[in-house]
MARBA-246333 format. One record per residue (C-alpha): residue number from 1; residue in one letter; chain; x, y, z. Coordinates in nm, 2 decimals. Example, Ala and Ser with C-alpha at 12.3 -4.5 7.8 and 13.67 -1.06 7.14 Angstrom:
i, aa, ch, east, north, up
1, a, A, 1.23, -0.45, 0.78 $
2, s, A, 1.37, -0.11, 0.71 $
REM end
This chain:
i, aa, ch, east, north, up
1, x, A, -2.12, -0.82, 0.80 $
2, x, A, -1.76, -0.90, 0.65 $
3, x, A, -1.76, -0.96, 0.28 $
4, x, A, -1.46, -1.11, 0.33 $
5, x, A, -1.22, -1.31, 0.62 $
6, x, A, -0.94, -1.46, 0.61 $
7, x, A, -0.83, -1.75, 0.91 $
8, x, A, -0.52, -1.90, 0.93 $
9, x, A, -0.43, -1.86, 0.59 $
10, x, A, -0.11, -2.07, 0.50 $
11, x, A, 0.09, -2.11, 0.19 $
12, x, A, 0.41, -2.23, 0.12 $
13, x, A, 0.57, -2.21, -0.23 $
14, x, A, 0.68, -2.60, -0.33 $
15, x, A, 1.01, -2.71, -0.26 $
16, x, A, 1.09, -2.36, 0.00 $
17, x, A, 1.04, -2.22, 0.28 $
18, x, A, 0.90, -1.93, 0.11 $
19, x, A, 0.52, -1.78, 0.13 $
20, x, A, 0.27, -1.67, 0.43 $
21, x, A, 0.18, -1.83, 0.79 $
22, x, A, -0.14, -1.76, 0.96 $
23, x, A, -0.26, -1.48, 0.78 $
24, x, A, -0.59, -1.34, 1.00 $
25, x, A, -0.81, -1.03, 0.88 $
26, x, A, -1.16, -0.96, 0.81 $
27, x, A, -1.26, -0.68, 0.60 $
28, x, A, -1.62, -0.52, 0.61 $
29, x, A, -1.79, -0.30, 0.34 $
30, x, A, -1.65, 0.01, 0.23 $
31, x, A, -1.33, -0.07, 0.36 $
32, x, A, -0.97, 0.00, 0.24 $
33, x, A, -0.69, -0.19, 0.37 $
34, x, A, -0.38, -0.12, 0.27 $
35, x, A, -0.14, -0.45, 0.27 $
36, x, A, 0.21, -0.34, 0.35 $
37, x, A, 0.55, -0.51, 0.36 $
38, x, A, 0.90, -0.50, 0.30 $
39, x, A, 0.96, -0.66, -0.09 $
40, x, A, 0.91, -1.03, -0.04 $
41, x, A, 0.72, -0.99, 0.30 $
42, x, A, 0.42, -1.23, 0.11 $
43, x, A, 0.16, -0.91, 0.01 $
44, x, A, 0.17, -1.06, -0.33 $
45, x, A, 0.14, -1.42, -0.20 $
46, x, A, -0.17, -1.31, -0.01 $
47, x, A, -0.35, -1.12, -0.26 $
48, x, A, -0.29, -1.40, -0.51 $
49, x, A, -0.49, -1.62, -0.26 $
50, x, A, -0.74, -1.40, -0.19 $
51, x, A, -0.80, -1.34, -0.60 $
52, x, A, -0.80, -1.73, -0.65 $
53, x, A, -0.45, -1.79, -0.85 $
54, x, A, -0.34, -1.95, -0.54 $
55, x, A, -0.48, -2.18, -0.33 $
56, x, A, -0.43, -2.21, 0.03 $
57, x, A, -0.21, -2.50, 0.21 $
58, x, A, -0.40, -2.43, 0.54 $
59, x, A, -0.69, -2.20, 0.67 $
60, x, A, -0.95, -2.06, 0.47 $
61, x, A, -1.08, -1.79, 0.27 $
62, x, A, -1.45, -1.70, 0.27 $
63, x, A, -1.69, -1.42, 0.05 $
64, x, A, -2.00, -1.33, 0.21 $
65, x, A, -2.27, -1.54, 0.05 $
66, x, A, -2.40, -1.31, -0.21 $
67, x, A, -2.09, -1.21, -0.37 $
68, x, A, -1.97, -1.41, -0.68 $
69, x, A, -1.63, -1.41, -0.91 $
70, x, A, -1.80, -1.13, -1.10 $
71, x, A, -1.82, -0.91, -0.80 $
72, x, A, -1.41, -0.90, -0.78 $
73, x, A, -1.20, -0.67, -0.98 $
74, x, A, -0.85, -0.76, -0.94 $
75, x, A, -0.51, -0.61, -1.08 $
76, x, A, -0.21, -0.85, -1.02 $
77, x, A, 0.15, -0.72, -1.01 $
78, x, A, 0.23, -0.91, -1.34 $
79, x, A, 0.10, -0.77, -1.66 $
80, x, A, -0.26, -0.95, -1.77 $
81, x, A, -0.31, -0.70, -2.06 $
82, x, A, -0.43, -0.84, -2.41 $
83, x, A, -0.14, -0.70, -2.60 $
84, x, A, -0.42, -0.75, -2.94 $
85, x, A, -0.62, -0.51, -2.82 $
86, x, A, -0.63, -0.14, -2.79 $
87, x, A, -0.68, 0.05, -2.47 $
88, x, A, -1.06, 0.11, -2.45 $
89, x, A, -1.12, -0.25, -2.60 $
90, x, A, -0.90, -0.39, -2.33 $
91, x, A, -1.06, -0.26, -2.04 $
92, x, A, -1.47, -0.31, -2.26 $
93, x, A, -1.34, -0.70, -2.17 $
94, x, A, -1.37, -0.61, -1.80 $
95, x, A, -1.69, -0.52, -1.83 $
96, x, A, -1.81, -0.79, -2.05 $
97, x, A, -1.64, -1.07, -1.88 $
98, x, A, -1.90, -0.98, -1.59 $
99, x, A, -2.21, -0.94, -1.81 $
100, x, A, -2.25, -0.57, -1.79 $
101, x, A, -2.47, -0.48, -2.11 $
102, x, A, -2.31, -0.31, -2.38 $
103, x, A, -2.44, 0.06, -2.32 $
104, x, A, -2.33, 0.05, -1.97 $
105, x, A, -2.02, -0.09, -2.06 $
106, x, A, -1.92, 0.18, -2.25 $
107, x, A, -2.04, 0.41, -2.01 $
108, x, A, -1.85, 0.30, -1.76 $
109, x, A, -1.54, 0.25, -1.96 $
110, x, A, -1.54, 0.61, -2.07 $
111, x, A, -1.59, 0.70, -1.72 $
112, x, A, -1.31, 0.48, -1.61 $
113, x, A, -1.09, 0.65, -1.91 $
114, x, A, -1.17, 0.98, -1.79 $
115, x, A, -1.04, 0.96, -1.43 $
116, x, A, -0.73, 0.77, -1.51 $
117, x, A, -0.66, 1.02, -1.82 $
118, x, A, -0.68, 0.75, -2.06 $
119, x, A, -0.94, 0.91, -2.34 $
120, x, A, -0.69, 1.00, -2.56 $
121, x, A, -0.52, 0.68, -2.59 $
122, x, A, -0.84, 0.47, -2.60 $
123, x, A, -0.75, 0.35, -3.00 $
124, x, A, -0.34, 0.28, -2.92 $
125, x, A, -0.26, -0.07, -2.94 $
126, x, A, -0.11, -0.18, -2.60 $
127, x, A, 0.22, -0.26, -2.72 $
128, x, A, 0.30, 0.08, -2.80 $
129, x, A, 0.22, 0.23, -2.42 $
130, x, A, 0.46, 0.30, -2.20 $
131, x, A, 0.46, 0.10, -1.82 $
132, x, A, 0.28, 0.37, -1.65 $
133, x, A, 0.00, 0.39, -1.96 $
134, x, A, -0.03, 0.01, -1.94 $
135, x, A, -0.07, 0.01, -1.53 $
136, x, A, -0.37, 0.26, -1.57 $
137, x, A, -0.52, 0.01, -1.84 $
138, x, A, -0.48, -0.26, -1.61 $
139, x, A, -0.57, -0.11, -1.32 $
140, x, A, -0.91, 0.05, -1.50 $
141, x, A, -1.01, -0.31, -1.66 $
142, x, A, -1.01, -0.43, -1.29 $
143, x, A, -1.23, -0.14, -1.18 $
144, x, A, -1.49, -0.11, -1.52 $
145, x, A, -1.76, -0.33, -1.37 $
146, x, A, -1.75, -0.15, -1.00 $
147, x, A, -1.63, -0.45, -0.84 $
148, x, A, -1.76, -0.49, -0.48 $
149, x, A, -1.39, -0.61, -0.36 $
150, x, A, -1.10, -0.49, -0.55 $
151, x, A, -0.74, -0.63, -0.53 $
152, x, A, -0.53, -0.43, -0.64 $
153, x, A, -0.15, -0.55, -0.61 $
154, x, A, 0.08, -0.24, -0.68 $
155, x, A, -0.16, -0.05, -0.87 $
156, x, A, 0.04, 0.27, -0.85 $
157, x, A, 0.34, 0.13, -0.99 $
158, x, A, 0.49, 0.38, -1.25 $
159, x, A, 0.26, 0.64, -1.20 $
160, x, A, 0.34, 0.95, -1.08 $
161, x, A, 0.16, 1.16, -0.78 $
162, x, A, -0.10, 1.29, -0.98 $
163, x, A, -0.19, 0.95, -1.12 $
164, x, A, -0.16, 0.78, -0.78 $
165, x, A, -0.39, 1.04, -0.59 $
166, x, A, -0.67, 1.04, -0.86 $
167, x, A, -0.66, 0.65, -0.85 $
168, x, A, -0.63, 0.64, -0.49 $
169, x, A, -0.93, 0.96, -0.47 $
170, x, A, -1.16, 0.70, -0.70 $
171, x, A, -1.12, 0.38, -0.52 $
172, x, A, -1.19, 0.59, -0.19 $
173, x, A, -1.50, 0.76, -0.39 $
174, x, A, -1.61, 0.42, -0.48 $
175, x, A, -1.60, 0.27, -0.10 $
176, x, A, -1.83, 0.55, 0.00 $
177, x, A, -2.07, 0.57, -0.26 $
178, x, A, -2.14, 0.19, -0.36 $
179, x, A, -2.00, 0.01, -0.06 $
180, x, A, -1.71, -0.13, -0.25 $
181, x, A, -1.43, -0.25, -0.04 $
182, x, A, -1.03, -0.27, -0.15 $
183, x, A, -0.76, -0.47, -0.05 $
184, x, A, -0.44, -0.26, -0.19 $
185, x, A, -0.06, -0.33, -0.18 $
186, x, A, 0.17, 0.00, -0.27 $
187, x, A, 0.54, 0.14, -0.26 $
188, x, A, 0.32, 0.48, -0.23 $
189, x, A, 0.30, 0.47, 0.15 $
190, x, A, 0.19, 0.83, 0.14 $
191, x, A, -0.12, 0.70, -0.05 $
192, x, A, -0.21, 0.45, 0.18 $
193, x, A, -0.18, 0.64, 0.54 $
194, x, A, -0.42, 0.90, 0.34 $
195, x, A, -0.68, 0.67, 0.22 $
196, x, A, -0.67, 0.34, 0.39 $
197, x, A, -0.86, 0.33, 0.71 $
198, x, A, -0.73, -0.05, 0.79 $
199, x, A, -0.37, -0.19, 0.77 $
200, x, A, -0.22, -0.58, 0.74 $
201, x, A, 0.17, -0.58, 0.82 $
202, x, A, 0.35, -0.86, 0.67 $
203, x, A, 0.72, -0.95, 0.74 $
204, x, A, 0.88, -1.28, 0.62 $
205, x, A, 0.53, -1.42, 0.54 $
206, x, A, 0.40, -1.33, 0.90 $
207, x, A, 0.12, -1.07, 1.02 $
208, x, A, 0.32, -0.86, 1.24 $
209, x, A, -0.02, -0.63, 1.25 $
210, x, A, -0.38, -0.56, 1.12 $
211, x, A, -0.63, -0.32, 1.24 $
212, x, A, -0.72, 0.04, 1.23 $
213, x, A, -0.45, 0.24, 1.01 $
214, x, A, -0.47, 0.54, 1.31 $
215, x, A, -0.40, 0.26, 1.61 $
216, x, A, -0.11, 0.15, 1.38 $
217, x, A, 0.06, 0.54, 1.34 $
218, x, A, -0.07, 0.58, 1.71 $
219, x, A, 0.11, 0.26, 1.91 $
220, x, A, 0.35, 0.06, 1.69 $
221, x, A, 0.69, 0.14, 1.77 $
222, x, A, 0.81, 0.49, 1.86 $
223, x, A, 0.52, 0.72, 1.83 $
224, x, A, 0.70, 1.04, 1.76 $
225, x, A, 1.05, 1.18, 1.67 $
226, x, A, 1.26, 1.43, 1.80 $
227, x, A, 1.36, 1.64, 1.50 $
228, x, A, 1.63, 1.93, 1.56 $
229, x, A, 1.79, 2.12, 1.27 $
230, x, A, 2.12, 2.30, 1.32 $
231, x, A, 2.40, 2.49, 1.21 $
232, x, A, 2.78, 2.38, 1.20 $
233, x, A, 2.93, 2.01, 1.26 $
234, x, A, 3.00, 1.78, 1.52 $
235, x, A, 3.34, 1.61, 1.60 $
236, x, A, 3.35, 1.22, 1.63 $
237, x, A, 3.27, 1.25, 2.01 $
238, x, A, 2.91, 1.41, 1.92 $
239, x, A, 2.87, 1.16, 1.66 $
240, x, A, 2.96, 0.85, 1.87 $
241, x, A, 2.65, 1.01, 2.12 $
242, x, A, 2.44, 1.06, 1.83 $
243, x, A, 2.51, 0.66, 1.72 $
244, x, A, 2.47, 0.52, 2.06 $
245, x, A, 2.12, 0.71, 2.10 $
246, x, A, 2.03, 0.56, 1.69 $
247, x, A, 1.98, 0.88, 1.61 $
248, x, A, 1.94, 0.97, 1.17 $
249, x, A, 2.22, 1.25, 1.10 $
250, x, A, 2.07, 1.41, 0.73 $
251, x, A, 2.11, 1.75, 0.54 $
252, x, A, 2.19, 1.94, 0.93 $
253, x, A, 1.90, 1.73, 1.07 $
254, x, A, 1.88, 1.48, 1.36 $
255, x, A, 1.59, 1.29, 1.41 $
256, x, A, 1.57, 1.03, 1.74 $
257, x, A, 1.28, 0.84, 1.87 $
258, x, A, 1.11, 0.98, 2.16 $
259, x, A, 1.28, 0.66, 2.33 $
260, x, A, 1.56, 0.81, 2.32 $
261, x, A, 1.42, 1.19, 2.37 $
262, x, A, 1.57, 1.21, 2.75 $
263, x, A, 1.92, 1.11, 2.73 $
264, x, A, 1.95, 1.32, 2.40 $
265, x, A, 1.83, 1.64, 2.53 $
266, x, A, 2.08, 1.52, 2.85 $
267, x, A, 2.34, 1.52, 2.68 $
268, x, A, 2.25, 1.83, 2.39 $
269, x, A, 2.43, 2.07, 2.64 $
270, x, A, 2.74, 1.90, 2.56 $
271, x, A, 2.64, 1.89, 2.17 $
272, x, A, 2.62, 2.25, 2.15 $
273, x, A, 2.98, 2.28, 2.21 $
274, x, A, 3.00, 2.21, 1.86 $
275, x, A, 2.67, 2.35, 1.69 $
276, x, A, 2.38, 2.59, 1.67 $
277, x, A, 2.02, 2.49, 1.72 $
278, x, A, 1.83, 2.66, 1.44 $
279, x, A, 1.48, 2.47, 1.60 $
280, x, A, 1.33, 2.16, 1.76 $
281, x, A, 1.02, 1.96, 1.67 $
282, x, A, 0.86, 1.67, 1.84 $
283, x, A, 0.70, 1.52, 1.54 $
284, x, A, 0.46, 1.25, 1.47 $
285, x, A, 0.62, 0.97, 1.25 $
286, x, A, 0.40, 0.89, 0.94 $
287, x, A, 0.41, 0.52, 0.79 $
288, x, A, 0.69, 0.52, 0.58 $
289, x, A, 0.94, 0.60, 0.87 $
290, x, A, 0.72, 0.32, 1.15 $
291, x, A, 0.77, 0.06, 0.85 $
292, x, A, 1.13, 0.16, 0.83 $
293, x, A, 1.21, 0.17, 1.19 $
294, x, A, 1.07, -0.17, 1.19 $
295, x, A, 1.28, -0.31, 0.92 $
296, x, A, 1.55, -0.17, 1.09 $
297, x, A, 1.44, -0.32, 1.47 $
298, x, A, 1.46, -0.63, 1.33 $
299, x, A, 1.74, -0.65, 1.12 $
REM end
C-alpha cells in the first residue's frame, strides 16, 4: 500500500508562469526516489508541497492513513537550523518535536552524530560550522526520529563523497530495515543511480518520467555510447563528420550515441586517415550523461 501519491499536482508561483503541472507518482514503503532535474526544473517546488510549506493549486496529495506530521523528516534546501543552539542540541529538537522520550532521544541523536561524523562537534554553536557541517546537522535533525518518509531536498550539498555515500548508505539502511521511504533531490547523480530504485524527471515544471530507476538507464534516450580513444588529430573535414554525427570530442576521446553508431563506424575508414585507434567501447550511459543528453535534445 502507497504511503504516499501524488495526482495531478499543480502549482504555480503568484504573478508567473513559474512552478509544476501535473505532477503524478506514488511511492510505496521502503522506497527511494530520487527527484531529478535541471536547476529550476520544480524538484524544490515539489518537495515543498509534499512537506506542507506549499500548498497545491490543483490535484492532491495524500499519506496513507496511519502516518501523521511526526512520521516525516524533512530537510529543505534553505537553511532551518537554530543558529542558538549547538549541534547535538539542534538535532535533540528533532527528536523532541515528535515526542521521542528523552533516553531515546539521545540515543538516537548520538547514533545520528556518529554516521554523519558529527560527535566531535556536538557542543559548537552553529554559527561557527562551516556549510558542509551545517548540511549534516540539518540533514541529521530531519532523520533523529526515523521518519517513515523523508524529504530530503539537496541533502548532499557541500559534502564531499565520503559524506554523500555514508548519508546516502544510511537512508538506504533505513528503507530496508524499518520500512522508511525517501523522496531525495541531488546534484550527486552518481549517488542517486546507486541507491534509488525509483526516479521522477522534471523539466520546466513537467514530469518527463517516473518509474523504475533501471527502465529509466535502460530506455530513455540513447541506451549506450560509442566511446573510441585515439592518438593524433583530425583536420576540419573529420571534425565537420564528427559534428554532423553530435559526436563529444574530449581529452583524445569521442563518444556518439549508438544512434549514430552506423554512419560513424561508416565513415571511421576515412577518419583514420588522420588518427590511430588506441580502443573502442560500446558503453552503457549512466544518469548524469541520459539527463545531459536530454537537456541537450531539447535545447
Amino acid at each position: 500500500m502507497a504511503v504516499l501519491t501524488c495526482r495531478n499536482v499543480s502549482y504555480c508561483y503568484p504573478g508567473t508562469r513559474n512552478g509544476i503541472f501535473a505532477i503524478n507518482l506514488t511511492v510505496e514503503p521502503g522506497e527511494m526516489v530520487a527527484v531529478v532535474g535541471r536547476n529550476g526544473a520544480g524538484k524544490s517546488t515539489l518537495l515543498n508541497l509534499i512537506s506542507g510549506y506549499l500548498k497545491p493549486d490543483d490535484g492532491s496529495i495524500r499519506c496513507a492513513d496511519t502516518l501523521t506530521y511526526h512520521d516525516f523528516g524533512v530537510s529543505a534546501q534553505r537553511q532551518t537550523i537554530d543558529w542558538y543552539l549547538n549541534v547535538e542540541d539542534n538535532i535533540l529538537i528533532g527528536a523532541d518535536l515528535v515526542g521521542i522520550g528523552k533516553r531515546a532521544a539521545r540515543e538516537s541523536a548520538d547514533r545520528i552524530m556518529a554516521i554523519l561524523d558529527l560527535t566531535a562537534l556536538k557542543r559548537r554553536a552553529s554559527d561557527s560550522l562551516s556549510g558542509g557541517q551545517l548540511q549534516r546537522a540539518q540533514v541529521a535533525r530531519a532523520l533523529v526520529h526515523r521518519p517513515k518518509i523523508a524529504i530530503l531536498d539537496e541533502p548532499t550539498a557541500g559534502l564531499d563523497f565520503h559524506y554523500s555515500k555514508r548519508m546516502f548508505a544510511y537512508l538506504s539502511e533505513q528503507c530496508g530495515e524499518t520500512g522508511c521511504s525517501v523522496l531525495v533531490s541531488s546534484h550527486d547523480l552518481n549517488m542517486l543511480e546507486t541507491y534509488c530504485g525509483k526516479i521522477l524527471v522534471v523539466d520546466q515544471g513537467k514530469q518527463v518520467f517516473f518509474g523504475e530507476m533501471s527502465e529509466f538507464l535502460k530506455t530513455a534516450l540513447n541506451r549506450r555510447t560509442v566511446t573510441v580513444t585515439y592518438d593524433g588529430s583530425f583536420d576540419e573535414s573529420g571534425l565537420n563528420v564528427l559534428r554532423r554525427l553530435g559526436a563529444e570530442l574530449e581529452d583524445s576521446t569521442i563518444r556518439v550515441s549508438d544512434d549514430n553508431a552506423n554512419e560513424f563506424f561508416s565513415v571511421l575508414p576515412e577518419l583514420l586517415k588522420s588518427i590511430q585507434i588506441k580502443d573502442i567501447r560500446m558503453n552503457q550511459l549512466n544518469l548524469a550523461q541520459r539527463l545531459s543528453r536530454e537537456e541537450n535534445n531539447e535545447a
